[in-house]
C-alpha positions as CSV (number, residue, x, y, z in Angstrom):
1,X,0.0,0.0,0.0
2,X,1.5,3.2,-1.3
3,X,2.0,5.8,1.8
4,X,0.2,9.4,1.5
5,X,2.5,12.4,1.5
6,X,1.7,14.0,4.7
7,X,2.7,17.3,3.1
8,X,-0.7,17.1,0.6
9,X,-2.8,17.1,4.5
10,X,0.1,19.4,6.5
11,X,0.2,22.7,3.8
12,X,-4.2,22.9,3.5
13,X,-4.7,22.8,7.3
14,X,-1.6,25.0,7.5
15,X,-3.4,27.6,4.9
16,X,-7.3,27.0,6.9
17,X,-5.3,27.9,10.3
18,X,-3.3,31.0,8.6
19,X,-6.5,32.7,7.4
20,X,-8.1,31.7,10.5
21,X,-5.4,33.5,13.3
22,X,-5.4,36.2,10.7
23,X,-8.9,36.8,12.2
24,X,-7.7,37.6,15.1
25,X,-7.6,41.1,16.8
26,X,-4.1,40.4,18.7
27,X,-3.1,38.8,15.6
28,X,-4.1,39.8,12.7
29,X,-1.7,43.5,13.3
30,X,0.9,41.1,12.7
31,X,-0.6,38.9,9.9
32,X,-3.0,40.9,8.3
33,X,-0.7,42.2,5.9
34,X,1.1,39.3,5.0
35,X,-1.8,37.0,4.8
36,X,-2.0,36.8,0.9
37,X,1.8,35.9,0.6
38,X,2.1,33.4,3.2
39,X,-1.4,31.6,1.5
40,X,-0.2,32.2,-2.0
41,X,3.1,30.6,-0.9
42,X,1.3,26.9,0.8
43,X,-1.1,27.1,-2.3
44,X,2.1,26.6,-4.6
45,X,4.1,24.5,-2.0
46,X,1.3,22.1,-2.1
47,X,0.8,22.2,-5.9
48,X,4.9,21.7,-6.1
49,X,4.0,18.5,-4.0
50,X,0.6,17.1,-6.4
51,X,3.2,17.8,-9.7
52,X,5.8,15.2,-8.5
53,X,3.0,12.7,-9.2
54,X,3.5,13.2,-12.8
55,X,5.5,10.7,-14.7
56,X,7.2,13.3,-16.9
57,X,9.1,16.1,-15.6
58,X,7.6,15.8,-12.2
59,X,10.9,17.2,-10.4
60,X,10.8,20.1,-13.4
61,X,7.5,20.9,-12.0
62,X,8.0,20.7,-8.9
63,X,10.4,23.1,-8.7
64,X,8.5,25.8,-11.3
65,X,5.5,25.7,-8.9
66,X,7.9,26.2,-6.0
67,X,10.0,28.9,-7.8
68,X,6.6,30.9,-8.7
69,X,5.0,30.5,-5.1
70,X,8.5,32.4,-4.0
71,X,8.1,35.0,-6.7
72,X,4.2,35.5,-6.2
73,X,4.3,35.5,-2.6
74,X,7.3,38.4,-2.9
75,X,5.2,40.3,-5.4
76,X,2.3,40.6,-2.8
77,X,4.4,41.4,0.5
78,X,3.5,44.9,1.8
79,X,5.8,47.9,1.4
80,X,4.2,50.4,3.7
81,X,4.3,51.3,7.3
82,X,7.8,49.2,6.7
83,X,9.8,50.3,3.7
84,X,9.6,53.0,1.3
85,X,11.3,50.6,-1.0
86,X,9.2,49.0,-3.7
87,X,11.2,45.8,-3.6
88,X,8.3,43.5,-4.8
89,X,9.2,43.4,-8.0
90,X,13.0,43.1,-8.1
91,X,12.5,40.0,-5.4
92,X,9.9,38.4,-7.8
93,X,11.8,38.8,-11.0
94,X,15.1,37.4,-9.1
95,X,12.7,34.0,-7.5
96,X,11.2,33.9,-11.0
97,X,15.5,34.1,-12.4
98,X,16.8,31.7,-10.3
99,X,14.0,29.3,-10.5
100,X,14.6,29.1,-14.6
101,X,17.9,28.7,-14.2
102,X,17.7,26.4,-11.8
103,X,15.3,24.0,-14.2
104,X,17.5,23.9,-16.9
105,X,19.8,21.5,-16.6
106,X,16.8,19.0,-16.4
107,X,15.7,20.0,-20.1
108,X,16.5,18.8,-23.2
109,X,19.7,20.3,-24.0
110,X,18.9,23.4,-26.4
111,X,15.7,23.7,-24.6
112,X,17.8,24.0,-20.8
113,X,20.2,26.8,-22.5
114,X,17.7,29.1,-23.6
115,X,16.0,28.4,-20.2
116,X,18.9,29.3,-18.2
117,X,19.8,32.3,-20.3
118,X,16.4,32.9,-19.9
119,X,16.3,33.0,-16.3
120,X,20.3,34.1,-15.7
121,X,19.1,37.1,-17.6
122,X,15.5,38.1,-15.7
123,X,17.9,37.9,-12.5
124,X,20.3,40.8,-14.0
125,X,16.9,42.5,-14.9
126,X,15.8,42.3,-11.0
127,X,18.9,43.7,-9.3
128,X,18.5,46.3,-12.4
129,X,15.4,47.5,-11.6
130,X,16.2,47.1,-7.8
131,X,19.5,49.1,-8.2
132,X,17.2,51.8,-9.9
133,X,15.6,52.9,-6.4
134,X,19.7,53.1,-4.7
135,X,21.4,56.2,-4.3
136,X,23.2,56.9,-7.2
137,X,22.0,53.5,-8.7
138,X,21.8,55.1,-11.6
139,X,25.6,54.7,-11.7
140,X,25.3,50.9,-11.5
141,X,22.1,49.6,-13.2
142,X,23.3,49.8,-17.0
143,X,25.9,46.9,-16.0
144,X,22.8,44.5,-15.0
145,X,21.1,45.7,-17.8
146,X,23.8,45.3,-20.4
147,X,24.4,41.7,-18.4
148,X,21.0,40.7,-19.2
149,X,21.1,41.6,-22.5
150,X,24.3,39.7,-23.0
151,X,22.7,36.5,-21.3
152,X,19.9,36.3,-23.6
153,X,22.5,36.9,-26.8
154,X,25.1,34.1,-25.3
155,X,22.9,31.7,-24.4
156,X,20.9,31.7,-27.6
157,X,24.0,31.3,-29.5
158,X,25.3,28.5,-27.4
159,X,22.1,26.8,-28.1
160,X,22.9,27.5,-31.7
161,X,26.4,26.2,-31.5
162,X,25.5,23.2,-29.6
163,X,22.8,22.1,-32.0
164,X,25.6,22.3,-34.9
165,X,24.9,25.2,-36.9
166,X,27.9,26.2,-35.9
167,X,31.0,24.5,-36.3
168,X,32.8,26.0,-33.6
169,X,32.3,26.2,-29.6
170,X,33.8,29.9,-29.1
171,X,31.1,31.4,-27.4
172,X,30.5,28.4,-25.2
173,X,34.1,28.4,-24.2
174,X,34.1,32.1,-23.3
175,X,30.7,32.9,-22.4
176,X,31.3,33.9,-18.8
177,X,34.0,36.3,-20.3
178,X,31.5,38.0,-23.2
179,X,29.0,38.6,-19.8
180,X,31.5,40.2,-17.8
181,X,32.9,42.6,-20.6
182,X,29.0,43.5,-21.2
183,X,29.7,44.2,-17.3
184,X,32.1,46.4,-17.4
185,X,30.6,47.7,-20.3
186,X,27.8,48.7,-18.5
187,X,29.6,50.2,-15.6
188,X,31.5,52.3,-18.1
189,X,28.0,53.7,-19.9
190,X,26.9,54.6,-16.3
191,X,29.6,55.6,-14.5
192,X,31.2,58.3,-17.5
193,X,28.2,60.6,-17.8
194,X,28.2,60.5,-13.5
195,X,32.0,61.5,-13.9
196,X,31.4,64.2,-16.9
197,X,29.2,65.9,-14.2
198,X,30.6,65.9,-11.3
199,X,34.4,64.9,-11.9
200,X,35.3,66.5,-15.6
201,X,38.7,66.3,-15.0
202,X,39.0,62.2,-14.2
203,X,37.1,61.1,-17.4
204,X,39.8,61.4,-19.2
205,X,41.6,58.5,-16.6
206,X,38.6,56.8,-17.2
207,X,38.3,56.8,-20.7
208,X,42.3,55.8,-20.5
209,X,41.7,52.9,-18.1
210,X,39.1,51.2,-20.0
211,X,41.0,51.4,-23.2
212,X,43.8,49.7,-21.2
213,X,42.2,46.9,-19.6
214,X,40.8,45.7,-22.9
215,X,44.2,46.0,-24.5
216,X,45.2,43.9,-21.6
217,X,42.3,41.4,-22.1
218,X,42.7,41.3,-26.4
219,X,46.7,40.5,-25.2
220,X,45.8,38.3,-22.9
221,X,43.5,35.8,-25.7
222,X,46.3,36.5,-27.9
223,X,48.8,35.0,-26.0
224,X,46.6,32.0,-24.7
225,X,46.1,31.3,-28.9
226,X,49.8,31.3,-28.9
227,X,50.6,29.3,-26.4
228,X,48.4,26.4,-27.5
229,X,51.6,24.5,-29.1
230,X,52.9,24.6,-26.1
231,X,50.5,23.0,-24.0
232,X,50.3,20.8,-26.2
233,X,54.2,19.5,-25.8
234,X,53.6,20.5,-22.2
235,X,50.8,17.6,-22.0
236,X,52.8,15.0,-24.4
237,X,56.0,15.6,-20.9
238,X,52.9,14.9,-18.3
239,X,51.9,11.7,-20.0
240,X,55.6,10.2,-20.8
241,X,56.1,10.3,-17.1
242,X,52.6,8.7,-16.2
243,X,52.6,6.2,-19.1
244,X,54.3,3.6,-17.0
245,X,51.6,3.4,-14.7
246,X,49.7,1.5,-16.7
247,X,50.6,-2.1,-17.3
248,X,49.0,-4.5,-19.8
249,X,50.0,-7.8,-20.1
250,X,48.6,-10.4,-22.4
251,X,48.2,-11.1,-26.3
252,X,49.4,-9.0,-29.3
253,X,45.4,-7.4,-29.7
254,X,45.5,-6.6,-26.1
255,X,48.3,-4.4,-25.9
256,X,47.2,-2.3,-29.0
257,X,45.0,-0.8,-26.6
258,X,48.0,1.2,-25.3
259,X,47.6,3.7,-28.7
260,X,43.6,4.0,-27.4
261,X,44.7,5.2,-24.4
262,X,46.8,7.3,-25.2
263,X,44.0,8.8,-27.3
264,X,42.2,9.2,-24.5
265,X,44.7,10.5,-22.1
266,X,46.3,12.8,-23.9
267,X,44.3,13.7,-27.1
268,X,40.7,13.2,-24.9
269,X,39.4,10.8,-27.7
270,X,36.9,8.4,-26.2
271,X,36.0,6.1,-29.3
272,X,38.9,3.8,-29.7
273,X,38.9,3.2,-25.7
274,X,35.5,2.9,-25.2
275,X,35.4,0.5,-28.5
276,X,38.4,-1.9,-26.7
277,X,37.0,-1.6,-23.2
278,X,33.4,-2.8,-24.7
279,X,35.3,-5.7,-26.4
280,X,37.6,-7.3,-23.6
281,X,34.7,-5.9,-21.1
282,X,32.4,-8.6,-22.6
283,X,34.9,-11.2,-22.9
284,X,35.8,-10.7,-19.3
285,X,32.6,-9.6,-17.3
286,X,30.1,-11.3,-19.5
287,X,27.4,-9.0,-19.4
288,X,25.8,-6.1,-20.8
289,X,25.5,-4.3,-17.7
290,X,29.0,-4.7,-16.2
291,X,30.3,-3.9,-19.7
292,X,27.9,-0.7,-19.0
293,X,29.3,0.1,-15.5
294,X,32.6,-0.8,-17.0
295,X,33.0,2.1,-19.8
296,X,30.2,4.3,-18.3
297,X,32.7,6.6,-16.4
298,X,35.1,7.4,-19.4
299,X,31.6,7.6,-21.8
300,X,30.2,10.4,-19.5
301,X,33.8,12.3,-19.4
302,X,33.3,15.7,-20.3
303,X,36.3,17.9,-21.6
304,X,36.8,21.4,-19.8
305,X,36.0,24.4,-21.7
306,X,38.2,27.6,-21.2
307,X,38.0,30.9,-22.2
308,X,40.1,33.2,-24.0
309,X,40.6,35.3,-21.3
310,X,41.4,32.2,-18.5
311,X,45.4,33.0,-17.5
312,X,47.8,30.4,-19.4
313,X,49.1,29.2,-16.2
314,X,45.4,28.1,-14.9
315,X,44.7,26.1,-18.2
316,X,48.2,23.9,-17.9
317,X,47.4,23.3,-13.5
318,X,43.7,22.5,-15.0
319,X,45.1,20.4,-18.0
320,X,47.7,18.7,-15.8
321,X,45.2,17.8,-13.4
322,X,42.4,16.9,-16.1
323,X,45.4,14.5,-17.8
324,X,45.9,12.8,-14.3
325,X,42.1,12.0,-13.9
326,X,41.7,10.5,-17.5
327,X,44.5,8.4,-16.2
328,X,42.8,7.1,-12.9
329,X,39.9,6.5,-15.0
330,X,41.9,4.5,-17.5
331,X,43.9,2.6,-15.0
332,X,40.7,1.6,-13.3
333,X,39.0,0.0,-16.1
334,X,41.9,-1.9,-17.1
335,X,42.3,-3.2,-13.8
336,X,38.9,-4.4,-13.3
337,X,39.0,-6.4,-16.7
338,X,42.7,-7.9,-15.4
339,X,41.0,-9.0,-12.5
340,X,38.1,-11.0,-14.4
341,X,40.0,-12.2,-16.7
342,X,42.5,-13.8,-14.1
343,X,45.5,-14.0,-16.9
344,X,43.5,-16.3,-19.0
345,X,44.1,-13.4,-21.7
């Protein structure tokens, strides 16, 4: 017998008593005006409970109804006797933000992008329209709004690359980088006309500054495109002084899987490895499943993106690193079909 969810009982009696203490005279000073959240917000808890019932996309659900009970019950909070601030609306937009972003990697893939640019880029929206309402916020809220823009743009074109209409992953790879210059753009488009007013005689620093930080960021890709080669060589050094760890005994066909794994540790090909591993897996295990279990962790490798802008001592510590994990996951495999196999090879 399938146990009830005491939740779908708890958050309806929780609502009935709300309204009813609201009623109150030596309560309802203190609930009155919060009433319509703290309902709207145990109507959508308990609807975020009835969706995980659903076959498909219950957790998606879930967590939509939860996201807009949040942003609905922030929307209807009261501002006065207790703020002057209207900070309904940035609060919602930011629940409404997170909650999108929060969903997408539960999506299909293109669909999950353009969800979290989506919602990545109604969050810049809130803290632009809450910025708005700050002294001299003025001087800050054209960085959120040219960070939301920019959220919707890279996102969208992600999506694009990722479903192959484009060959290359550059905005992928660099997609943190293109929002933070929109950043700095934006600070720069608020904070000049501030300093033309007050502070004439700095603009021209600031004007001077700017050009100079994205001199230093265009040197900065340069020299990471340069240094490419030299990772490269840099990576070949890392595996000749790991390559030893990994022993394989046995007949001629066996040991050509040396050149897969080295196609795997140091060029991050997956095919020829996973093709070997699937061969002697079967011979050794005998099943789908451990096959499965076998190559699983070397299929669902994912290769690190970096951006243009990421210093080129950070991508070799990363790289080095990345190398040395391919290598556990290799040795791991290998030794787990040795061990079936029990030198009957």
């Amino acid at each position: 017998m399938r146990k009830i969810d005491t939740s779908l009982i708890l958050y309806p009696i929780l609502m009935v008593l709300v309204y009813a203490l609201s009623g109150y005279p030596l309560l309802s000073g203190y609930l009155g005006d919060f009433v319509a959240s703290i309902e709207v917000l145990l109507l959508f808890f308990l609807l975020s409970r009835l969706s995980l019932l659903l076959p498909d996309y219950g957790e998606v659900a879930s967590k939509l109804f939860k996201g807009a009970g949040f942003a609905l019950a922030f929307y209807l909070l009261p501002s006065e006797p207790y703020t002057s601030w209207e900070f309904q609306l940035p609060l919602a937009l930011l629940a409404a933000g997170i909650t999108m972003a929060s969903v997408a990697p539960e999506l299909p893939e293109i669909l999950g992008l353009l969800t979290r640019g989506f919602g990545v880029a109604i969050a810049f929206y809130a803290l632009y329209t809450f910025s708005g309402q700050l002294v001299r916020g003025y001087i800050i809220a054209p960085a959120f709004l040219y960070a939301a823009a920019a959220s919707v743009v890279v996102y969208a074109l992600v999506a694009v690359e990722r479903s192959g209409l484009i060959g290359s992953r550059f905005v992928e790879r660099n997609a943190a980088g293109i929002i933070l210059l929109f950043v700095l753009l934006g600070l720069y488009a608020g904070l000049r006309p501030y300093m033309l007013e007050n502070y004439p005689r700095y603009v021209f620093y600031l004007e001077w500054g700017t050009i100079g930080f994205a001199t230093l960021l265009a040197a900065m890709a340069v020299q990471n495109h340069l240094s490419a080669a030299n990772l490269e060589n840099y990576l070949v050094g890392e595996w000749k002084k790991h390559s030893m760890e990994i022993s394989i005994a046995g007949d001629e066909e066996f040991e050509r899987v040396k050149g897969a794994v080295e196609d795997f540790v140091l060029r991050k090909k997956k095919g020829p490895l996973v093709t070997f591993l699937t061969y002697y897996g079967i011979k050794a295990l005998g099943n789908i499943e451990a096959v499965r279990e076998l190559t699983e962790p070397i299929v669902e490798y994912e290769e690190e993106c970096y951006s243009v802008f990421t210093p080129s001592w950070l991508v070799r510590k990363r790289e080095r690193e990345r190398l040395q994990r391919r290598l556990q996951l290799v040795k791991s495999a290998i030794e787990k079909i040795e061990e079936y196999m029990g030198g009957k090879r």
